[in-house]
ROTIMAR-715458 format. One line per 3 residues: for each residue x, y, z of C-alpha. Coordinates in Angstrom, 1 decimal. Layout:
! ROTIMAR-715458
X Y Z | ...
//
This chain:
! ROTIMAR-715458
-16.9 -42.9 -1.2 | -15.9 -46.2 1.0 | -17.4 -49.4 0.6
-20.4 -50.1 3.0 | -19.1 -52.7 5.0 | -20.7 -55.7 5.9
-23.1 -56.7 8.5 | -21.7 -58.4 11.9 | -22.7 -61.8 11.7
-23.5 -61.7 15.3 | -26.3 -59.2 14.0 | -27.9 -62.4 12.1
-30.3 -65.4 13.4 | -28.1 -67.8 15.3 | -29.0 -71.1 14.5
-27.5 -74.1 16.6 | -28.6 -77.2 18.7 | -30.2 -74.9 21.8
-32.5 -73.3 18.6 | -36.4 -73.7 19.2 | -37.7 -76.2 16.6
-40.9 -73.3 15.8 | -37.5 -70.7 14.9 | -35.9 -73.3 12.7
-38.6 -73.8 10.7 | -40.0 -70.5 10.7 | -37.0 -68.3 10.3
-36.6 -67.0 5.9 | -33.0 -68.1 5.4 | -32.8 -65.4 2.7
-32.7 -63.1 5.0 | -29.7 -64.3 6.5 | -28.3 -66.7 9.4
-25.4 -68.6 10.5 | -25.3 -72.2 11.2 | -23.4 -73.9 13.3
-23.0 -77.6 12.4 | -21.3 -80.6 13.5 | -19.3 -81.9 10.5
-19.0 -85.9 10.6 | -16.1 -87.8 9.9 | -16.0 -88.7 6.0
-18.2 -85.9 4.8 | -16.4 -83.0 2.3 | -18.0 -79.6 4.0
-19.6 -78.9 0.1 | -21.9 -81.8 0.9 | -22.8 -80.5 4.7
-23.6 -77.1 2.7 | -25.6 -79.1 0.7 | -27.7 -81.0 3.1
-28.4 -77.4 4.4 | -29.8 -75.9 0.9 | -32.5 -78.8 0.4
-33.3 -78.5 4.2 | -33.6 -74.8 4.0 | -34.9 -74.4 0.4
-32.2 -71.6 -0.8 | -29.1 -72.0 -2.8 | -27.1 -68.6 -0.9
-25.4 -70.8 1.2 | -21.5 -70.5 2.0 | -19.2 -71.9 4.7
-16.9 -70.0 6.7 | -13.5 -72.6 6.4 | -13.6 -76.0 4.8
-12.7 -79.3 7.2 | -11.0 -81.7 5.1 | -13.2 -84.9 4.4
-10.7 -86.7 7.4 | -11.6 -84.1 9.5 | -14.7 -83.5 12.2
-16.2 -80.5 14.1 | -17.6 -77.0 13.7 | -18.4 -76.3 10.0
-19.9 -72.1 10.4 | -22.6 -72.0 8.0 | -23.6 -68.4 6.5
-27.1 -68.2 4.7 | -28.9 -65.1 2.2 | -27.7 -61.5 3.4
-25.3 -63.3 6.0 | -22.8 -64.8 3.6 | -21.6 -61.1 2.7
-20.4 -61.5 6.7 | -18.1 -65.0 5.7 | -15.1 -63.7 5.5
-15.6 -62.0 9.3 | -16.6 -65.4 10.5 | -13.3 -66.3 8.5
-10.9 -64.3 10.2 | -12.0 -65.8 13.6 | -9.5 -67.5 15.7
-9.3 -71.6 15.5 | -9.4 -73.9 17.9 | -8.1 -77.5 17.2
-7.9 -81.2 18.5 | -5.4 -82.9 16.6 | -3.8 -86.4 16.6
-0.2 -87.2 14.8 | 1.8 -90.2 14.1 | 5.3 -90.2 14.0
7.5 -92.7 12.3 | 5.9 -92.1 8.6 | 5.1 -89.2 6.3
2.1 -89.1 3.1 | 2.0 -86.9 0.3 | -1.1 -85.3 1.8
0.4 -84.8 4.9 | -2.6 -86.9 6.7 | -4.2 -90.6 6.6
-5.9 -90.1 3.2 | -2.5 -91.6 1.1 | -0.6 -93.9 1.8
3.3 -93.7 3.0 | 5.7 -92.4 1.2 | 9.0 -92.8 3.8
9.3 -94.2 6.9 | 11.5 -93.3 10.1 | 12.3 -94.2 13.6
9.9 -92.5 16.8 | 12.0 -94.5 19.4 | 14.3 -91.3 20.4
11.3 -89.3 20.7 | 10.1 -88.2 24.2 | 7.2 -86.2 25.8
8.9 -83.8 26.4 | 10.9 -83.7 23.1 | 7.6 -83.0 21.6
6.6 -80.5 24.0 | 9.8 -78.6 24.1 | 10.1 -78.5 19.9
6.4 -77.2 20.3 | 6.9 -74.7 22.5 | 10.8 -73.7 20.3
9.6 -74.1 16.8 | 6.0 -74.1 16.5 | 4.7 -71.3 18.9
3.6 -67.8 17.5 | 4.7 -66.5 14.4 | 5.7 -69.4 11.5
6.3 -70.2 8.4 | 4.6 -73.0 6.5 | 4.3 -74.7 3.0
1.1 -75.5 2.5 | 0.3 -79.9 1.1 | 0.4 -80.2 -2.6
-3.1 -81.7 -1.1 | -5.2 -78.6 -0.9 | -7.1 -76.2 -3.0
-4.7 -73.5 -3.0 | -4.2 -72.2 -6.9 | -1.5 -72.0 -8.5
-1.7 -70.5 -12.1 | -5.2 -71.2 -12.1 | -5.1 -75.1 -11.2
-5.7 -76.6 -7.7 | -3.0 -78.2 -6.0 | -4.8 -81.5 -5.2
-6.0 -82.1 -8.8 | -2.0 -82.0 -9.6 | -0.9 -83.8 -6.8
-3.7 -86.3 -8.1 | -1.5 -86.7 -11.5 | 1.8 -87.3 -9.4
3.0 -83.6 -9.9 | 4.6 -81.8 -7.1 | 5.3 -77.9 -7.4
6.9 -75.3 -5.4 | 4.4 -73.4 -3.2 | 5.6 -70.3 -1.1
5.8 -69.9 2.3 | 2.9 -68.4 4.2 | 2.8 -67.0 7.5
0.4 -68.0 10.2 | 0.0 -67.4 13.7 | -0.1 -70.2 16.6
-1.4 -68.5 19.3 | -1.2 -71.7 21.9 | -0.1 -74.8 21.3
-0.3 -77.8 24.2 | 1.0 -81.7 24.0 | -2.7 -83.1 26.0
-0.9 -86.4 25.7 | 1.9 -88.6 24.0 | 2.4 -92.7 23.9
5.9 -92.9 23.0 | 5.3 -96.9 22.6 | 2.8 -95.8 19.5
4.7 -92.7 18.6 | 1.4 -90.6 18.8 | 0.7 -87.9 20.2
-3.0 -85.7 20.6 | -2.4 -81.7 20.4 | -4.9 -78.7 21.2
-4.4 -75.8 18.4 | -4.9 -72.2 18.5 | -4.6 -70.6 15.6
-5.2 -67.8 13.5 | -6.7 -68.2 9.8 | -4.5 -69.8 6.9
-3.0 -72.3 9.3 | -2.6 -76.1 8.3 | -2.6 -78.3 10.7
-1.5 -81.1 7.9 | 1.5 -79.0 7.6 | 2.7 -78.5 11.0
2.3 -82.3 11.8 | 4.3 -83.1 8.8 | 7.1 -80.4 10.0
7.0 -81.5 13.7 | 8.0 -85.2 12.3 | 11.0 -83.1 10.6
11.7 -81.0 13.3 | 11.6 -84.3 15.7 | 14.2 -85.9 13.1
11.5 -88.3 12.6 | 8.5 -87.8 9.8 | 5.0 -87.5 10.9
1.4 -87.2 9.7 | -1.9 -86.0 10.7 | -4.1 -89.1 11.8
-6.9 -87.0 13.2 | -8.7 -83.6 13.6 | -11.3 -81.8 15.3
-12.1 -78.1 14.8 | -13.7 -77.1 18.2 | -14.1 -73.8 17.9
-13.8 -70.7 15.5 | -14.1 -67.3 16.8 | -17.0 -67.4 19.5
-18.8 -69.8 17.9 | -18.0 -73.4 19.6 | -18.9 -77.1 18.3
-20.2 -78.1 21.7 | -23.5 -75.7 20.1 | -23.4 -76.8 16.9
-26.0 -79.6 15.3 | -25.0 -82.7 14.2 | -26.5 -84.1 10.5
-28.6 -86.4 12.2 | -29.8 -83.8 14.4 | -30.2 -81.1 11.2
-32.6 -83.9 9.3 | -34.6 -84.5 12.4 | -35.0 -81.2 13.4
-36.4 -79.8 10.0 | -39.2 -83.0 10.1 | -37.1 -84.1 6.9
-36.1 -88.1 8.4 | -38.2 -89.8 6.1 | -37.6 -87.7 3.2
-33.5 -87.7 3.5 | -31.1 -90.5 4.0 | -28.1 -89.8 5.5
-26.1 -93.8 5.1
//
């Protein structure tokens, strides 16, 4: 007999910044719902899922794609029944806002280490940039994901080596990019901001860091914003400020 599949999360409560107050309150969690939230800047997702638990009162509580601590935007919370439904919210297709600097590379591919080797940007043009986009890093490619991530490898994470000053060989993985655009490019500052579509599995750390190659420059990852994932858009989702206030719990929770 086939496994049962699981419930659509569209089937769920829905529960974002248009949200009555009264439904918010009122709704049992247990039963299921998907959050959308606003991660900030600094935050590791486990601690946004956390934040939700004491607010909500339940421990079922799972996110549908981490955002690096670096990173900012929409963090897909799934509560109760609806976590069986994750990995549907998952698969979704991701939407991106990224900012990279050319002229040095990190071991983690972004701002969170320091430099590790330097090169020139001067040769590099706007539309250098937007012609290797468009030639190396459109539809179906091949990355190697950052030593920093929490990919396993023989049952340890990557990050925790990469912590100790151990690199290892990791395999290639296929992603998708289904659209990729230069919004903009100062070739005095050797930065240049990006929208990403992509499918699951795709690291934007990565394709920074191989654009800087590609470029005959290095590069890393400066900034990021996940906008969107699936039909689910940040432009609904509730800030942590707006999370506290709205469950009454300002005077109980501290967010500094």
């Amino acid at each position: 007999m086939p496994a049962k599949s699981p419930p659509e999360p569209g089937s769920f409560f829905h529960a974002d910044r248009h949200t009555a107050d009264e439904q918010l309150l009122d709704h049992d969690y247990t039963a299921g719902a998907v959050i959308l939230l606003d991660k900030p800047g600094g935050w590791s997702s486990f601690r946004l899922v956390g934040l939700t638990r004491r607010l909500i009162g339940i421990k079922k509580v799972g996110h549908a794609g981490t955002l690096d601590p670096m990173a900012t935007g929409l963090l897909v919370l799934c509560t109760g029944k609806a976590t069986k439904s994750v990995s549907a919210v998952q698969d979704g297709i991701k939407v991106y806002e990224a900012r990279v600097q050319f002229g040095a590379s990190t071991p983690s591919y972004d701002a969170e280490t320091e430099p590790d080797a330097t090169s020139s940007f001067s040769h590099i043009t706007h539309h250098a940039v937007a012609a290797k986009l468009k030639e190396c890093f459109t539809g179906e490619i091949q990355q190697v994901p950052p030593m920093y991530s929490a990919i396993k490898i023989k049952g340890q994470r990557l990050y925790k080596l990469a912590r100790k000053g151990l690199e290892v060989e990791r395999s290639l993985r296929t992603v998708v990019i289904h659209k990729i655009e230069l919004s903009s490019y100062d070739a005095s500052a050797g930065e240049a901001e990006l929208e990403i579509t992509c499918s699951k599995g795709t690291y934007i750390r990565s394709l920074a860091h191989d654009l800087g190659l590609a470029l005959g420059s290095r590069a890393h990852l400066t900034a990021l914003r996940r906008t969107q994932i699936g039909p689910y858009s940040v432009e609904r989702a509730l800030t942590a400020t707006e999370l506290v206030s709205r469950f009454k719990a300002d005077d109980v929770i501290d967010l500094s």
